[in-house]
Backbone bond lengths (Angstrom), bond angles and torsions (degrees), N, CA, C in turn:
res aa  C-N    CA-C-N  psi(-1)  N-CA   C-N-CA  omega(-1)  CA-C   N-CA-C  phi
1 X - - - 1.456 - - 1.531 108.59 -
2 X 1.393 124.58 128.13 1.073 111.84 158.32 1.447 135.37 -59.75
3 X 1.190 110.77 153.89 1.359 112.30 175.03 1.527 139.37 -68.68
4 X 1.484 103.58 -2.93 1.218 112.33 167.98 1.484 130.90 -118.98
5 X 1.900 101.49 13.48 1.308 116.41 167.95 1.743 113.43 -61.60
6 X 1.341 116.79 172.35 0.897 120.09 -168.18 1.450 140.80 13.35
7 X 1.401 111.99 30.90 1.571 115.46 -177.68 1.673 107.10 -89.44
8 X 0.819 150.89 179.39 1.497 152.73 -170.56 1.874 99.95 -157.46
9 X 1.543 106.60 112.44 1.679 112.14 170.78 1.365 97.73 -103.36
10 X 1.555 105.32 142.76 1.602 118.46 169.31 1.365 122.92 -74.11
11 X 1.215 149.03 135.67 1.009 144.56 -152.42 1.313 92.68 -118.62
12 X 1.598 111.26 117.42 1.294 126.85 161.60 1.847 142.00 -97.80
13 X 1.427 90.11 123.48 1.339 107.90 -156.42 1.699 84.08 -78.64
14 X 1.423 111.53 115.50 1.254 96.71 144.19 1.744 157.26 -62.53
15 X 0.852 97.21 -17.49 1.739 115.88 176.07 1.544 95.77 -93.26
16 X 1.238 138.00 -14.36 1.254 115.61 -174.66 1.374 107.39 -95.13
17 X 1.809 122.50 168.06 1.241 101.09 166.94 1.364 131.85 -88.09
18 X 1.354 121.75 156.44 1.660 135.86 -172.62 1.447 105.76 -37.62
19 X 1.371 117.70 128.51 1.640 118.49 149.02 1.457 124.31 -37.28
20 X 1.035 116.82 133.30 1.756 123.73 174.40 1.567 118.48 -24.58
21 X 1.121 122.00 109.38 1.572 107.45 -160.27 1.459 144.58 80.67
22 X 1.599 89.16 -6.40 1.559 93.79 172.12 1.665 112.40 -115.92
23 X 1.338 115.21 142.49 1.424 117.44 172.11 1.196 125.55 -56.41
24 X 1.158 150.36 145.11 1.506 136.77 -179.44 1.762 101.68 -84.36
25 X 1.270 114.58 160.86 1.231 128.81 176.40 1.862 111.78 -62.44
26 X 1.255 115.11 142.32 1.292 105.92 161.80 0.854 106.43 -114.45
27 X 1.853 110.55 165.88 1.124 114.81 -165.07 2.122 83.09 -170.55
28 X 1.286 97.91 87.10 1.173 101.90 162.75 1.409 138.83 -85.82
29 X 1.543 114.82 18.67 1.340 118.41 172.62 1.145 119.15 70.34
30 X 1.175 136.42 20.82 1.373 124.26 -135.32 1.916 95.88 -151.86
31 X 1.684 125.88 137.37 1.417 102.85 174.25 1.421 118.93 -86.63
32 X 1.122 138.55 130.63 1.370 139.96 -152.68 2.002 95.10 -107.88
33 X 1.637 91.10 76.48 1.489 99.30 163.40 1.413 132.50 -39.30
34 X 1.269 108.50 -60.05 1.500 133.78 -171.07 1.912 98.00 -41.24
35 X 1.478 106.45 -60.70 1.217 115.97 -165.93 1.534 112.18 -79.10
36 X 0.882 122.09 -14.16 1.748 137.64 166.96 1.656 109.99 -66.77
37 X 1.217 99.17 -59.35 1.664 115.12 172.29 1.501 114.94 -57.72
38 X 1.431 127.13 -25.35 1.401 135.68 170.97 1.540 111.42 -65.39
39 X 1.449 101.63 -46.11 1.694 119.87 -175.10 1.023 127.93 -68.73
40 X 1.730 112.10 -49.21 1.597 117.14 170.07 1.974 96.08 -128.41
41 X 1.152 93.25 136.30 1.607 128.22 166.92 1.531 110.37 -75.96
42 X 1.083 123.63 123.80 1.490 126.40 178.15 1.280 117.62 -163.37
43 X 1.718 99.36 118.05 1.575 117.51 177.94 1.183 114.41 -114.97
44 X 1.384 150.91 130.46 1.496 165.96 142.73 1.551 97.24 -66.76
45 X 1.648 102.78 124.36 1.384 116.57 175.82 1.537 103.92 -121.18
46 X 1.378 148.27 168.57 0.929 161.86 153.06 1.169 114.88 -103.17
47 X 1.274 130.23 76.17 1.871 130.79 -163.38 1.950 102.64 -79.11
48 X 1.265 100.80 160.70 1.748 119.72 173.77 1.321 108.87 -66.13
49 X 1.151 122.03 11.50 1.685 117.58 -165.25 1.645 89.00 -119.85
50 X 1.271 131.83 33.30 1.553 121.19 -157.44 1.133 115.99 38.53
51 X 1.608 158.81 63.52 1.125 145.23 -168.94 1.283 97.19 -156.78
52 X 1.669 122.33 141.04 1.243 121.55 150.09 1.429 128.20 -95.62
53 X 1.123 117.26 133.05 1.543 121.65 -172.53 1.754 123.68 -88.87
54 X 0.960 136.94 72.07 1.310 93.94 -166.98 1.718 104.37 -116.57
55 X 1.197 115.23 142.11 1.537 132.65 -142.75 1.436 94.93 -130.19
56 X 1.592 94.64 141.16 1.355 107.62 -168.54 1.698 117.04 -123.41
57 X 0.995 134.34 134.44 1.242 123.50 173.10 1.537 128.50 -122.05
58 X 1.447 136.36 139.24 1.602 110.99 -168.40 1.624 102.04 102.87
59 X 1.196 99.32 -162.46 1.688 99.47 -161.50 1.842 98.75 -130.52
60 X 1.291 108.03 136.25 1.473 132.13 176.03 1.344 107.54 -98.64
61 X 1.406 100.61 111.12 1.170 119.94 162.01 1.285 136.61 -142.77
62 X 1.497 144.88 -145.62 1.297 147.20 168.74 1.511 104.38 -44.24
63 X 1.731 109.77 -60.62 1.569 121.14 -176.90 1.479 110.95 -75.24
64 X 1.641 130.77 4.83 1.228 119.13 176.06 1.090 97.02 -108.47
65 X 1.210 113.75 -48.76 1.882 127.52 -134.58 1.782 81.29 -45.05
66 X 1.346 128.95 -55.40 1.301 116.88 -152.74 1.983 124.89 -41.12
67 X 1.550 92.14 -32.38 1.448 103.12 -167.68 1.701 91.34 -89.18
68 X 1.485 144.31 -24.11 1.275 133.13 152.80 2.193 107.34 -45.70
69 X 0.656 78.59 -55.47 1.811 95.97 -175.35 1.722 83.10 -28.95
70 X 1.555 93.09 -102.31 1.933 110.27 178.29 1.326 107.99 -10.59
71 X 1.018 110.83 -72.50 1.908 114.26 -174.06 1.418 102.44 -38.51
72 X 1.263 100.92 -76.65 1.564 114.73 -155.20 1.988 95.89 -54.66
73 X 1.331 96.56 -44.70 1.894 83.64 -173.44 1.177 119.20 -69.47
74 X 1.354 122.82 -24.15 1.607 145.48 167.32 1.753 80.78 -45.81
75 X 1.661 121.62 -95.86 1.325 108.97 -118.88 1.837 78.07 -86.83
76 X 1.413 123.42 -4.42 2.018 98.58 170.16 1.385 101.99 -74.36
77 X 1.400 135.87 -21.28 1.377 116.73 178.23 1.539 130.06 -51.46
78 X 2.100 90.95 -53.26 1.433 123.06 157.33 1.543 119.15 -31.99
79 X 1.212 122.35 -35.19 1.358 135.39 -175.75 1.775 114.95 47.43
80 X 1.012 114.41 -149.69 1.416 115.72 162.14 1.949 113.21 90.35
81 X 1.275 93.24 -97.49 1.741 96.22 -174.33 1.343 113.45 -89.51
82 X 1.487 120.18 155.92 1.295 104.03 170.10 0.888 129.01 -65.01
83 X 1.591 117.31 158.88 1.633 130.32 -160.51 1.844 102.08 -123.09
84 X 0.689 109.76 146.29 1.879 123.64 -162.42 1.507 93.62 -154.41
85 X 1.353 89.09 103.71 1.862 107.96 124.08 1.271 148.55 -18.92
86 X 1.361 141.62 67.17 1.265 90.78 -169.49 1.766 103.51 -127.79
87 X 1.738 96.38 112.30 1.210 106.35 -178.00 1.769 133.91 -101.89
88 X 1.684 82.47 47.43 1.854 105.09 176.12 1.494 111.65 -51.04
89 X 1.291 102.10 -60.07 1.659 99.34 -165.09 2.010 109.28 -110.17
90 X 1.452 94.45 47.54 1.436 112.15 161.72 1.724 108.94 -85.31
91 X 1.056 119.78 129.06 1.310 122.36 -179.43 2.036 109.19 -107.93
92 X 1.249 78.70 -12.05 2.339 83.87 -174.59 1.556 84.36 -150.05
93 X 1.791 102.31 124.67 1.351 112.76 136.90 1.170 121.55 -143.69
94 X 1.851 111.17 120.75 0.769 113.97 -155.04 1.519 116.91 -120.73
95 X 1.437 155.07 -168.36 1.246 129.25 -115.06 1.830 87.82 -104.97
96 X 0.892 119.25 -26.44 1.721 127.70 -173.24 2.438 91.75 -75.19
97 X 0.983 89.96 -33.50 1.771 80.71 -179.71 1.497 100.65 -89.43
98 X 1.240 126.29 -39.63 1.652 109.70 172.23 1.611 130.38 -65.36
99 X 1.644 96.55 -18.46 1.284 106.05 -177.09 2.048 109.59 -86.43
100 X 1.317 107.25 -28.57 1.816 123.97 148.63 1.663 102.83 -53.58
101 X 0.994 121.94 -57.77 1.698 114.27 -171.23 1.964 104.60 -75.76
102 X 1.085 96.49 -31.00 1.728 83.15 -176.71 1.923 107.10 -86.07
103 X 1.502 106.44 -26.69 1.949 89.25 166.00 1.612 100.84 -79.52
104 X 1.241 121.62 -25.44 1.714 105.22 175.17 1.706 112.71 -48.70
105 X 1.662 102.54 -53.90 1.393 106.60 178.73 1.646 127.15 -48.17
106 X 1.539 90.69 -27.38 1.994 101.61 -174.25 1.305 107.94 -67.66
107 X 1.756 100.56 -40.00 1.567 113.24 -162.05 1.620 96.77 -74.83
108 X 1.210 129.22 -50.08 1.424 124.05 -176.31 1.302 102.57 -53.53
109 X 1.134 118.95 -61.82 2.098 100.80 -166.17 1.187 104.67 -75.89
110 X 1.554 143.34 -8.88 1.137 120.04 158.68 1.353 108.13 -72.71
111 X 1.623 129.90 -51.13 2.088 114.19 -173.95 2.037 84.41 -73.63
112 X 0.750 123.70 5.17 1.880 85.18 169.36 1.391 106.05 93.35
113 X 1.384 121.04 -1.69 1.537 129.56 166.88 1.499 118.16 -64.28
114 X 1.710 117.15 121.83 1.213 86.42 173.24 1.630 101.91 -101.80
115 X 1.013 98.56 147.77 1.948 121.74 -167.43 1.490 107.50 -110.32
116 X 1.562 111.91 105.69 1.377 108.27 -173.71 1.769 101.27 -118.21
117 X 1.620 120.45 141.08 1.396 120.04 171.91 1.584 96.66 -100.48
118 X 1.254 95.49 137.10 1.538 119.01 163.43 1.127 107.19 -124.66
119 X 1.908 100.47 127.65 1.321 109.38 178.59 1.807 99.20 -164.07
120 X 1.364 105.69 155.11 1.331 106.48 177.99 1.746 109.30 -137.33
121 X 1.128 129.71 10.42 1.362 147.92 -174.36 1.745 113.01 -81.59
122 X 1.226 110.63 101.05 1.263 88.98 175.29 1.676 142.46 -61.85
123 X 1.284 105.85 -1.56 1.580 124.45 174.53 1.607 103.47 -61.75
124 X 1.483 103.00 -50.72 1.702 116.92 -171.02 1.419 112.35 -79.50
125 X 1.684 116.92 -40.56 1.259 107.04 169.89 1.743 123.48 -55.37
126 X 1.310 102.61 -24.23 1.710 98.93 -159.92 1.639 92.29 -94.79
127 X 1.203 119.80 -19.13 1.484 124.22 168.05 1.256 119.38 -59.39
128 X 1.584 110.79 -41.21 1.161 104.29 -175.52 1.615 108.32 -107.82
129 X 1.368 114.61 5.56 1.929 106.75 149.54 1.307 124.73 -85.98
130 X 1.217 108.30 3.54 1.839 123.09 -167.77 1.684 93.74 -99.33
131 X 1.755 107.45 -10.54 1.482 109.73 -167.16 1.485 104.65 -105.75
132 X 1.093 115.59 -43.68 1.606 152.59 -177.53 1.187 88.18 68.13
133 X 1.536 94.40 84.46 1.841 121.96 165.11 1.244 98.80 -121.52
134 X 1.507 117.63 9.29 1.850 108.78 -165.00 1.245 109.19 -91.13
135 X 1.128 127.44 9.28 1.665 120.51 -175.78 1.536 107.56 -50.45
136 X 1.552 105.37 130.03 1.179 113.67 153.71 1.342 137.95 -39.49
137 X 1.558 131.28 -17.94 1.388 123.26 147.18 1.116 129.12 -74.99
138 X 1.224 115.13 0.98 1.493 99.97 -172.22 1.868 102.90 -136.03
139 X 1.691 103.30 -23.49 2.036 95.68 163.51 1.595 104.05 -79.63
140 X 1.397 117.79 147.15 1.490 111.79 139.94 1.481 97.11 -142.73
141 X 1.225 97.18 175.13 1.857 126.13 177.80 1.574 112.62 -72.71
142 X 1.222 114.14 -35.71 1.587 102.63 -153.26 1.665 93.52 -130.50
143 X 1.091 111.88 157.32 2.016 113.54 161.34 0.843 98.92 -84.48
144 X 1.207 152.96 8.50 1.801 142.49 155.69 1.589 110.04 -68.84
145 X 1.492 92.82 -49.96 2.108 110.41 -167.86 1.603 80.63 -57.89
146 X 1.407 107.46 -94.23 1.499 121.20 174.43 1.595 129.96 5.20
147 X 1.188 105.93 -65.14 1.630 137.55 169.26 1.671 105.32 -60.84
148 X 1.460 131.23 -83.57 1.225 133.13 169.70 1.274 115.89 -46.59
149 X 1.219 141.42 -50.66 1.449 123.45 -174.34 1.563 107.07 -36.92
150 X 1.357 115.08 158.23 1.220 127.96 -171.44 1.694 112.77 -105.46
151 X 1.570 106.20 121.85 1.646 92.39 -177.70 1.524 118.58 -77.70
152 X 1.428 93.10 149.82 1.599 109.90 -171.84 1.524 105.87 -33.46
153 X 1.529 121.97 -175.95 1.312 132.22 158.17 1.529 107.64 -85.49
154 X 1.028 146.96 139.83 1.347 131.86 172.30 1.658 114.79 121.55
155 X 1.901 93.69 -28.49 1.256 102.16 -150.00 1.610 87.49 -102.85
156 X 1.773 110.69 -172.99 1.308 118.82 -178.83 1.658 90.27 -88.31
């Protein structure tokens, strides 16, 4: 039997009041940075190859995606060199961080950025063929592929 046969969860109404003994949910409205920053790790590099890097570690989600957002709109504002992904040691991406990587993608080919994901994880690859974000111009495997490819004509 599985273990999650026959169990029954209560469905909690937030606006209503708490069951006898139980605390009500909070929900302070509020984005809870601190604990986002615990979850996913994130550095923006400026590498010698003209390229910005910025690398992620930990899992993207609802409570991360926001600080992916910042980065990525920070350096597409910046425009200029290419910008890379690199989502090797992502362990969760989930539909609020793909949906951050696919307006990143809009915003780059509209300013002329070319926007490359690097990733080698199979969690992220199948995430992002379930998205059809996988095009070969824009996933690769390695910061070498990534890095060396040559930007378009047109492009920054």
């Amino acid at each position: 039997m599985n273990s999650f046969e026959n169990r029954s969860f209560p469905v909690v109404d937030r606006h209503s009041a708490p069951a006898a003994g139980r605390t009500p949910p909070v929900d302070s409205g509020r984005y809870d940075r601190d604990r986002a920053e615990r979850a996913l790790a994130l550095s923006v590099e400026h590498s010698p190859d003209s390229a910005t890097v910025i690398t992620l570690v930990g899992e993207v989600d609802m409570l991360t995606a926001p600080l992916l957002d910042q980065a990525l709109g920070e350096q597409l504002e910046d425009g200029g060199d290419p910008l890379v992904v690199d989502l090797r040691e992502v362990d969760f991406l989930g539909v609020t961080g793909l949906a951050v990587l696919a307006d990143g993608l809009t915003t780059a080919r509209a300013t002329g950025v070319a926007l490359r994901l690097l990733c080698a994880g199979r969690p992220v690859r199948r995430a992002l063929a379930a998205t059809g974000m996988d095009d070969p111009t824009t996933v690769y495997h390695t910061l070498t592929d990534a890095l060396t490819v040559p930007v378009p004509r047109g492009a920054s």
